[in-house]
N, C-alpha and C positions, 0 to 999 in steps of 0.2 A: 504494500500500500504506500502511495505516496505521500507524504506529509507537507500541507502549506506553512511556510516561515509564521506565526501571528502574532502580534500584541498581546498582551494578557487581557485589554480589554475586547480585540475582537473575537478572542478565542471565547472569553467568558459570554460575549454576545450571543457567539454562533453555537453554548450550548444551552444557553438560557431560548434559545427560537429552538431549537429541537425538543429538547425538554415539555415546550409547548403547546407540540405538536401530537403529544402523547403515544409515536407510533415506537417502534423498532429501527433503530440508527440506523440499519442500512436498505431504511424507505427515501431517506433525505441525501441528496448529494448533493455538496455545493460545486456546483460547476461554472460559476465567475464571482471573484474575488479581487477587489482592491480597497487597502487602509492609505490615508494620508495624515501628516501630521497636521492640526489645527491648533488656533489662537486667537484669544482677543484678549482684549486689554488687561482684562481679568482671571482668563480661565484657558486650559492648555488640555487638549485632546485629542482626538481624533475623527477625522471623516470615515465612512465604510462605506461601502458598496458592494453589495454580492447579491446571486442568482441562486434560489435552490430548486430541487428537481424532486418533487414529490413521485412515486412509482408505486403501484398496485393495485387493489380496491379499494374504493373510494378516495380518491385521492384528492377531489375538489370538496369532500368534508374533513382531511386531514389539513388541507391549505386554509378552511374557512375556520376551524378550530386555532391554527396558526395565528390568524389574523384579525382572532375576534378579539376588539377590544386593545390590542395593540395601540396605537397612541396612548393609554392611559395604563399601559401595565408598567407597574413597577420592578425592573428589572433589578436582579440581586447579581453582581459584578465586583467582589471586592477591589477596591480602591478605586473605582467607577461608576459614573451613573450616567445613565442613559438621556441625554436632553432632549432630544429628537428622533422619531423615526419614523418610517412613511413608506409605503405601499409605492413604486413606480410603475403607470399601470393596471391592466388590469388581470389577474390572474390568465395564461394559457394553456389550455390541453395542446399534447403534441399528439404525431400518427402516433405513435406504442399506446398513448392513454394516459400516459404520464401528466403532471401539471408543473408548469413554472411559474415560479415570481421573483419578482425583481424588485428588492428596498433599499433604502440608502438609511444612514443611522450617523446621527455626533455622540459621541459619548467625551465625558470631560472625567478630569481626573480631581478625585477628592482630599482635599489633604486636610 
């Protein structure tokens, strides 16, 4: 298995969103992935961007479980918290049946 490079907070991201998803880890693949460093005057974190790939039965109620309520979930991230995050789009089935989504996310660092 190949392993992506991650921040602690996007890692803690990407398993606080599976987590969510209630299914068996290898229903979800992330198949696009980018963190950037962020800043304001104030506060110091990070930008994300990733694609996941839901696979099997039902899989557009695995992504709406995902998804439910999402701007207002409180993600648990040690030494992180979530400012922002947002749905790009709108959920797609591919040919296999599979479903994608595409969010972006800031998370800032707590000290």
């Amino acid at each position: 298995m190949m392993r992506i490079a991650m921040s602690p907070a996007a890692a803690g991201l990407l398993r606080a969103l599976l987590a969510r998803a209630a299914v068996d880890r290898d229903r979800i693949l992330l198949t696009e992935f980018r963190s950037v460093d962020w800043q304001s005057l104030t506060f110091i974190g990070e930008r994300h961007e990733f694609q996941l790939r839901v696979a099997g039965p039902n899989a557009f109620e695995v992504v709406s479980r995902l998804l439910s309520g999402l701007d207002e979930h409180q993600f648990e991230i040690p030494g992180h918290l979530v400012a922002d995050i947002i749905v790009i789009g709108e959920p797609r089935r591919q040919h296999d049946g599979s479903v994608t989504v595409s969010m972006e996310a800031l998370t800032v660092a707590q000290d």
